[in-house]
N, C-alpha and C positions, 0 to 999 in steps of 0.2 A: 085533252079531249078523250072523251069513253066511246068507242067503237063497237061493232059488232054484237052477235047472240050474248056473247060474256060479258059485254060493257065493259071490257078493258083498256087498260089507259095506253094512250097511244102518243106518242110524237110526230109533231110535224113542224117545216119551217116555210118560209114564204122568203123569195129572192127579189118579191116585185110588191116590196109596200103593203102586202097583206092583199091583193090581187088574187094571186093563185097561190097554194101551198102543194106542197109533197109532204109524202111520209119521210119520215126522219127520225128512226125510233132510239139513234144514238144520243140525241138531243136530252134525252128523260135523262142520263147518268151527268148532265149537266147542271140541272134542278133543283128546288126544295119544293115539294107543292103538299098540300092536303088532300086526300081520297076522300071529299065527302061522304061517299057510301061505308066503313065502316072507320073512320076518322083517322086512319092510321098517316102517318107522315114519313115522307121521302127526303131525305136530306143527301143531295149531289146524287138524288136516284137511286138508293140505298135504303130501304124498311127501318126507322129509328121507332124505338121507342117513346110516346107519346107523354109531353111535361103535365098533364092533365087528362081527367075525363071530359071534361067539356070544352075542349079545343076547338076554337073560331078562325083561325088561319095561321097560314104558316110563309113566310117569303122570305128573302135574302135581302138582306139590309149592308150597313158597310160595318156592322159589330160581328156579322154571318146569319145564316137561317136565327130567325127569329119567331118564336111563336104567340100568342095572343090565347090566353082560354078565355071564356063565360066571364068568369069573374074579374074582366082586367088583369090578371096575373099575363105578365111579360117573362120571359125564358129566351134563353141565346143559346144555342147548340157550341160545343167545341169537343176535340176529338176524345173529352173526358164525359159527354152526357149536354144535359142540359142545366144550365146555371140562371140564376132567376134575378130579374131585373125591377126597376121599381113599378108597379102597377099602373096600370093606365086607365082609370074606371070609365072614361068615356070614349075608349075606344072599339071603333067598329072591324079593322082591319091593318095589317103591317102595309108600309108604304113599299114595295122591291123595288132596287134599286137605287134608296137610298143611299145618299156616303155615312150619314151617321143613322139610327136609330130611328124613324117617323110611323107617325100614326096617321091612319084615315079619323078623325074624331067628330061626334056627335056635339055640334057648335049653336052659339045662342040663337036665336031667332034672324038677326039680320044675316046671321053666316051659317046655315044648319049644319053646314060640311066644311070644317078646317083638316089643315095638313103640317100635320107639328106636334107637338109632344105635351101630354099634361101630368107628370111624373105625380103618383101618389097624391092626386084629385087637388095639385097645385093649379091655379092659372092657368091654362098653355098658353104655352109659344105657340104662336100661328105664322105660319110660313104663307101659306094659300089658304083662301075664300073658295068653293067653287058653288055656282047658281044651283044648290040641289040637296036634296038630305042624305045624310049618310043611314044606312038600311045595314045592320047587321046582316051577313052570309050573302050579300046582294049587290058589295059594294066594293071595289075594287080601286088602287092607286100604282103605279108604275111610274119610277121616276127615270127620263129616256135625254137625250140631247137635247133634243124638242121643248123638252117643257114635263110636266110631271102631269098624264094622262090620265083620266079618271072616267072610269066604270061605274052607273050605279041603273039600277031600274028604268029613272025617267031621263037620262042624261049622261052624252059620253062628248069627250073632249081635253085639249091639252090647256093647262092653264101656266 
């Protein structure tokens, strides 16, 4: 979250279900996230070097921070850089908290939003269906005990 005059990025945690939060600004050195505002990426809340100029997100997978640029180009961070994975042409977003490698992906018509992997514009594997379209920079997937929660414009929920 961006706070204050500067818009600065801030942490915060919640101990009651997303209820109430506090600030928690130790939390960020736990993280990967992207800065929208000049695209830069945080990896365990640390300024990395970005695998791309048109970088579309960034989150912790069970391969590590993972990134996604414009082109479907896939990138996996390790303490040597970023190493490049096989492309994902329909995808909108990294899934966090994956145990392996997943995508939020732009899905056919009776599923606009799948959750699973389509390596180098093979098939995907479709793990989850969710009731809603996947929206580049709009569209969020978190995978939690509960069930794998999704974020997008028209529709939030765990599937």
């Amino acid at each position: 979250m961006k706070l204050g005059d500067g818009c600065a990025i801030a942490g915060f945690r919640s101990y009651t279900g997303g209820q109430f939060w506090e600030r928690a600004e130790e939390v960020l050195a736990e993280f990967t996230y992207l800065d929208p505002d000049d695209s830069s990426v945080a990896v365990n809340g640390e300024r990395a070097d970005t695998p791309c100029a048109d970088i579309a997100d960034v989150a912790m997978s069970g391969e590590g921070p993972a990134a996604l640029c414009g082109d479907g180009s896939i990138y996996v961070w390790s303490e040597a850089g970023w190493f490049a994975e096989p492309k994902q042409m329909s995808a909108v977003a990294v899934v966090s908290g994956a145990g392996t490698l997943e995508f939020v992906l732009v899905g056919a018509d009776e599923c606009s939003l799948t959750i699973g992997a389509a390596p180098d514009g093979a098939d995907p594997t479709v793990r989850l269906c969710a009731p809603t379209d996947a929206v580049p920079a709009r569209t969020v997937a978190v995978l939690a005990e509960s069930g794998t929660w999704v974020w997008s414009p028209n529709w939030f929920g765990a599937l």
